[in-house]
C-alpha positions as CSV (number, residue, x, y, z in Angstrom):
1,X,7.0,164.8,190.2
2,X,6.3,161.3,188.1
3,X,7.9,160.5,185.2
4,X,7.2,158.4,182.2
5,X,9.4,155.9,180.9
6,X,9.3,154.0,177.6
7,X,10.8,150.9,176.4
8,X,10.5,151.0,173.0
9,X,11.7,147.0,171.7
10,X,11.6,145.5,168.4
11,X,8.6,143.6,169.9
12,X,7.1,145.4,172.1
13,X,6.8,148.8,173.7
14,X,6.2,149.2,177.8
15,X,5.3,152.6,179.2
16,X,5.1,153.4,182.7
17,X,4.9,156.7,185.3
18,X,6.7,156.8,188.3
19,X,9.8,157.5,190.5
20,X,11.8,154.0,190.4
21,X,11.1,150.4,191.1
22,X,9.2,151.3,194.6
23,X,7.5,153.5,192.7
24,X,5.3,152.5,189.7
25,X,1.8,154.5,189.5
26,X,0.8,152.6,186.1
27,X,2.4,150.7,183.3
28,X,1.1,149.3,179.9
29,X,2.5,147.0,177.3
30,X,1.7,146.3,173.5
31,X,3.0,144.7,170.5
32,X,5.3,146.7,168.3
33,X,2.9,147.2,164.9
34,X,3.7,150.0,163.2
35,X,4.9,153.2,164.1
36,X,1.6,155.1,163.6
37,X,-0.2,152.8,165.7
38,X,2.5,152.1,168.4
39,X,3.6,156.1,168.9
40,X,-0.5,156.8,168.8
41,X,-0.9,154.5,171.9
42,X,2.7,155.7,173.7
43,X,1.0,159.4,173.4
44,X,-2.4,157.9,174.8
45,X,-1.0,156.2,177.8
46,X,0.9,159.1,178.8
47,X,-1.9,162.0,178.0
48,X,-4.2,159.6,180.4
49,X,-1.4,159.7,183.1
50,X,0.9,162.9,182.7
51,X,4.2,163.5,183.5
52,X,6.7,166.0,184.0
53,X,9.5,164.7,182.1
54,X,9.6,161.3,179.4
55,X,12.5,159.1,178.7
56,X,12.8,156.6,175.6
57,X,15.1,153.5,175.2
58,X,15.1,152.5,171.7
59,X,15.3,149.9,169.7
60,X,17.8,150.5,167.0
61,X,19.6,151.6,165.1
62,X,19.6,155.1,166.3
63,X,20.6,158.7,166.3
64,X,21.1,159.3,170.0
65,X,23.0,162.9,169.6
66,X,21.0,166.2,170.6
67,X,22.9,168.1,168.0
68,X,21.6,166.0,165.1
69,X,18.6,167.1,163.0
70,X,17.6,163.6,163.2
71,X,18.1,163.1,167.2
72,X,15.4,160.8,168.8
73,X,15.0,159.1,165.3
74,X,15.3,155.2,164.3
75,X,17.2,154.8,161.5
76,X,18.7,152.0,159.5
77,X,16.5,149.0,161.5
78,X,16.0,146.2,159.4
79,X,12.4,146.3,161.1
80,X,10.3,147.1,158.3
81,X,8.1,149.8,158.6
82,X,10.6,151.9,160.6
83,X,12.9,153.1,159.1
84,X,13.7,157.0,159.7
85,X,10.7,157.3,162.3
86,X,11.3,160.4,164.4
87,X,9.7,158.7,167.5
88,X,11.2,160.9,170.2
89,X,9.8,164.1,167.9
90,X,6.5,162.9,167.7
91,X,6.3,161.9,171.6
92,X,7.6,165.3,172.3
93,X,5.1,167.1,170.0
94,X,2.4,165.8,171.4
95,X,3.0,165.6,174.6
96,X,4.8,169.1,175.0
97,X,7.4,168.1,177.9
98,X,10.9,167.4,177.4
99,X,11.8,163.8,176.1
100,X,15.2,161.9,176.2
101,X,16.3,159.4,174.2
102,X,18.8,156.5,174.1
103,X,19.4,153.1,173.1
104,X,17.4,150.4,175.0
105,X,20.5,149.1,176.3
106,X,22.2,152.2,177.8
107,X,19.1,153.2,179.3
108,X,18.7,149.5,180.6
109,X,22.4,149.5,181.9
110,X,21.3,153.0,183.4
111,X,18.8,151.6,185.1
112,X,20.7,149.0,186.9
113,X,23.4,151.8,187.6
114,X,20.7,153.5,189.5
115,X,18.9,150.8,191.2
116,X,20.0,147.7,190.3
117,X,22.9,145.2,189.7
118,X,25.7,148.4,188.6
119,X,25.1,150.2,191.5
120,X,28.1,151.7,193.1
121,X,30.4,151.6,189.5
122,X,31.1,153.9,187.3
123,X,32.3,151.9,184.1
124,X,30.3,148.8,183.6
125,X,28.8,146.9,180.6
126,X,24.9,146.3,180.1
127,X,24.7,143.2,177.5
128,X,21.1,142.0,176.3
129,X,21.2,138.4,174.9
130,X,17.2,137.9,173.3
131,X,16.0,138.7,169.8
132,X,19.2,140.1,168.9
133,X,22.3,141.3,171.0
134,X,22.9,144.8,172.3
135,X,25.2,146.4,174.6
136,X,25.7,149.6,176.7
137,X,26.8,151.1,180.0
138,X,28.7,153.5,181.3
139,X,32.8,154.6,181.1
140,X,33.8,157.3,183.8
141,X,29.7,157.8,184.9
142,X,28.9,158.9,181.3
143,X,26.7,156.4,178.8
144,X,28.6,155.4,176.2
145,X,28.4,157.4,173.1
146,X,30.6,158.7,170.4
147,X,30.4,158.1,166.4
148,X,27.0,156.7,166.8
149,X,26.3,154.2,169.7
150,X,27.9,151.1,170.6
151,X,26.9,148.0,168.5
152,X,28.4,145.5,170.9
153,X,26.1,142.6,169.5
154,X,27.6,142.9,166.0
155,X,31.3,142.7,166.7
156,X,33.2,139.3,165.0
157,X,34.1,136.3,167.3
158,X,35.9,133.8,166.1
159,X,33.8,130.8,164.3
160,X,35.0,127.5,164.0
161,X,32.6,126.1,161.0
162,X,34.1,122.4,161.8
163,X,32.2,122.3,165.0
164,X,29.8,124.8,164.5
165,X,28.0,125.0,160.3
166,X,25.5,127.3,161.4
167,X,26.1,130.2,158.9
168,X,25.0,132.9,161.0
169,X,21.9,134.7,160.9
170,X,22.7,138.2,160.7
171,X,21.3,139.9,157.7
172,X,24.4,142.4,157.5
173,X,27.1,140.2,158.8
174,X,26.1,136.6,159.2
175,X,27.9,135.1,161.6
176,X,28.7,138.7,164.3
177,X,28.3,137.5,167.9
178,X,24.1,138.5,167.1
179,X,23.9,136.2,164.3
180,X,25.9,133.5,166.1
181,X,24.0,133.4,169.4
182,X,21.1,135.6,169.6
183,X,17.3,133.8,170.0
184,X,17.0,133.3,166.6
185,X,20.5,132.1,165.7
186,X,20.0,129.6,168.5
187,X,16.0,128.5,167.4
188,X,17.3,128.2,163.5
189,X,20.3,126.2,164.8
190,X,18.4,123.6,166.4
191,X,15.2,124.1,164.7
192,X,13.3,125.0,168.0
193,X,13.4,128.5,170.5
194,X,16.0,128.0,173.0
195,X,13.7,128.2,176.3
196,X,12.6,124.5,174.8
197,X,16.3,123.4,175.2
198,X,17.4,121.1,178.1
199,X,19.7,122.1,179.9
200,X,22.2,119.9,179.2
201,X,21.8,120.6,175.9
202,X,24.8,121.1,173.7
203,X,24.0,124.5,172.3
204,X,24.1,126.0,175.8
205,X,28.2,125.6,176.1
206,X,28.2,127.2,172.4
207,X,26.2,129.6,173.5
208,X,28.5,130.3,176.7
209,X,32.3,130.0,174.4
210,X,30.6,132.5,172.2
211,X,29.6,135.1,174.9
212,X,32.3,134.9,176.4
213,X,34.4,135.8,173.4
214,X,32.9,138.9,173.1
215,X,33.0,139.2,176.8
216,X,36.6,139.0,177.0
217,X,37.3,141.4,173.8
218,X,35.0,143.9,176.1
219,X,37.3,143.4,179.4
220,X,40.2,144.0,177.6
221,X,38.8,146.9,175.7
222,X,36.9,149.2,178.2
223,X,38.0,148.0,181.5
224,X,34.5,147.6,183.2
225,X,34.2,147.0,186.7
226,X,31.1,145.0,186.4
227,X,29.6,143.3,183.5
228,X,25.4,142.6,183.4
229,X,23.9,140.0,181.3
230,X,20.6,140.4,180.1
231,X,17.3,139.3,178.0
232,X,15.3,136.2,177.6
233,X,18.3,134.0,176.6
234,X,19.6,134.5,179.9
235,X,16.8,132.9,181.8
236,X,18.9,129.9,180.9
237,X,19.9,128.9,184.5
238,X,23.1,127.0,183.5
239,X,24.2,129.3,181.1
240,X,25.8,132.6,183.5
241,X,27.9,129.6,185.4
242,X,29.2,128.7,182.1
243,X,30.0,131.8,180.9
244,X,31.9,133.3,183.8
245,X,33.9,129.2,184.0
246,X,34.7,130.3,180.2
247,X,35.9,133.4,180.7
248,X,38.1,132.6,183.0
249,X,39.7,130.1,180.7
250,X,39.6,132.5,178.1
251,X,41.6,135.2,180.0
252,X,43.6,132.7,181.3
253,X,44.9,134.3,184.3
254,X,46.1,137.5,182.3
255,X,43.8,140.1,184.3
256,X,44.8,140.5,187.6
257,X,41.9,142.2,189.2
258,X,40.6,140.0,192.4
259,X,37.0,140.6,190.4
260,X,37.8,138.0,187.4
261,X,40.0,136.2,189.2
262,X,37.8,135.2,192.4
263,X,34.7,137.1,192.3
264,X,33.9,136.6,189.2
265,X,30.0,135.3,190.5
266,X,29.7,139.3,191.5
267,X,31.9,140.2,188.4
268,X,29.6,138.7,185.5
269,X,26.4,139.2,187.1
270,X,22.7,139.0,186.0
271,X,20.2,142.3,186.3
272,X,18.6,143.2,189.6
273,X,16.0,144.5,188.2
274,X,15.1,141.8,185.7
275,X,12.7,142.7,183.0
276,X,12.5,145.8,183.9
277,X,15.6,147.5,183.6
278,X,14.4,149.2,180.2
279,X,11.3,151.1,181.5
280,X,13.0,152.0,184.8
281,X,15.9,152.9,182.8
282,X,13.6,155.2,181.1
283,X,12.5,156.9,183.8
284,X,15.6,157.3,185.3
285,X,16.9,158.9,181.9
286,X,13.7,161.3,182.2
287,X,14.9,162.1,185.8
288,X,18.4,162.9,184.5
289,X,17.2,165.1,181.4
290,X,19.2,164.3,178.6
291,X,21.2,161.3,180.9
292,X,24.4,162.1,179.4
């Protein structure tokens, strides 16, 4: 059987059929517009190639629970045009197989868990650094889920405004971990997208002290046995080195595990399957059914 998978990001939606990453029978990308035009082109792709099964990792925020009236929906984005748009409904509707449906980040990390970089763990943590900062993964085999979905991109880090003014860029929160070191915190900071910066460039060890903030409050949270960083901030090559140094300091010898201690290179580790964990993530939900 082939499956369809699709990405659906803030800007920009990739489809594909297949079985995995060996396995890709035909894939399409376009801009995110709006949702009439976007869902109208996600039905057309897959009505040209069919499928037995379809999986969606969403942009958000969601509703990710099959009980809810509003399942499959996007909610409360501050994308405009999309609020409340039932995209898993209307993909099923049309296409009349079953659809499943999930953040873009837990049905990145489960990509990676299947064929890529979390492999082999059952409680791991799927972080995408880009337009904005989202996290996912898996506790005990099982995608995290529970009042809503994880916003790992929104918790507060500490912010020293003596070395660092930038107010933030978060339109709910200011200066979260997203508004603090997401793409567009970093290209309003210094006035020009980060893949421009040097890099010896002083953002990058801001960039690194505020990751691994948050990456330390996840540690000590949930416990993961392997942490994957991801998105176009990432492509950075001297950032993941600083990160994982930082850290270190940062947990200051207070974890024991032989992992943050002296294998922290395959600890903090970037995705194996690069861009696309999302759409192979998507087909790998569609495998799983509902992937819970």
């Amino acid at each position: 059987m082939l499956y369809g998978g699709v990405e659906a990001g803030g800007t920009k939606f990739v489809c594909a059929v297949g079985t995995g990453p060996d396995d890709l029978r035909a894939v399409a990308q376009f801009p995110t517009t709006t949702p009439e035009e976007t869902i109208g082109r996600v039905i057309a792709f897959f009505r040209e190639h069919p499928v037995a099964a379809v999986g969606i990792g969403a942009f958000g925020p969601v509703d990710p629970a099959p009980a809810s009236p509003s399942y499959g929906s996007i909610t409360s984005t501050p994308k405009p045009g999309w609020q409340n748009t039932p995209l898993r409904q209307r993909v099923a509707e049309a296409l009349g197989v079953p659809v499943a449906f999930d953040t873009d980040v837990n049905v990145a990390g489960l990509g990676e868990h299947t064929w890529g970089a979390a492999r082999g763990v059952d409680t791991f943590i799927y972080l995408t650094v880009g337009t904005g900062i989202g996290g996912g993964g898996m506790v005990a085999g099982r995608l995290l889920h529970g009042l809503v979905h994880p916003e790992m991109g929104h918790i507060r880090i500490p912010h020293d405004l003596s070395e660092d003014p930038f107010p933030g860029s978060c339109p709910f929160h200011g200066d979260c971990l997203e508004g603090l070191a997401a793409g567009p915190a970093l290209e309003r900071r210094w006035g020009t997208r980060a893949e421009h910066l040097p890099p010896d460039h002083p953002t990058w060890a801001l960039e690194a002290r505020y990751l691994a903030l948050a990456l330390v409050n996840y540690i000590l949270t949930l416990s993961p046995q392997r942490i994957v960083l991801g998105g176009g901030v990432m492509h950075q090559p001297a950032l993941l080195p600083l990160v994982r140094a930082q850290v270190q300091a940062l947990l200051n010898g207070y974890v024991k595990a032989p992992a943050v201690l002296a294998d922290i290179d395959e600890y903090i580790v970037p995705p194996a399957l690069g861009d696309q964990a999302g759409v192979l993530g998507a087909i790998a939900l569609a495998q799983a059914g509902s992937g819970r």
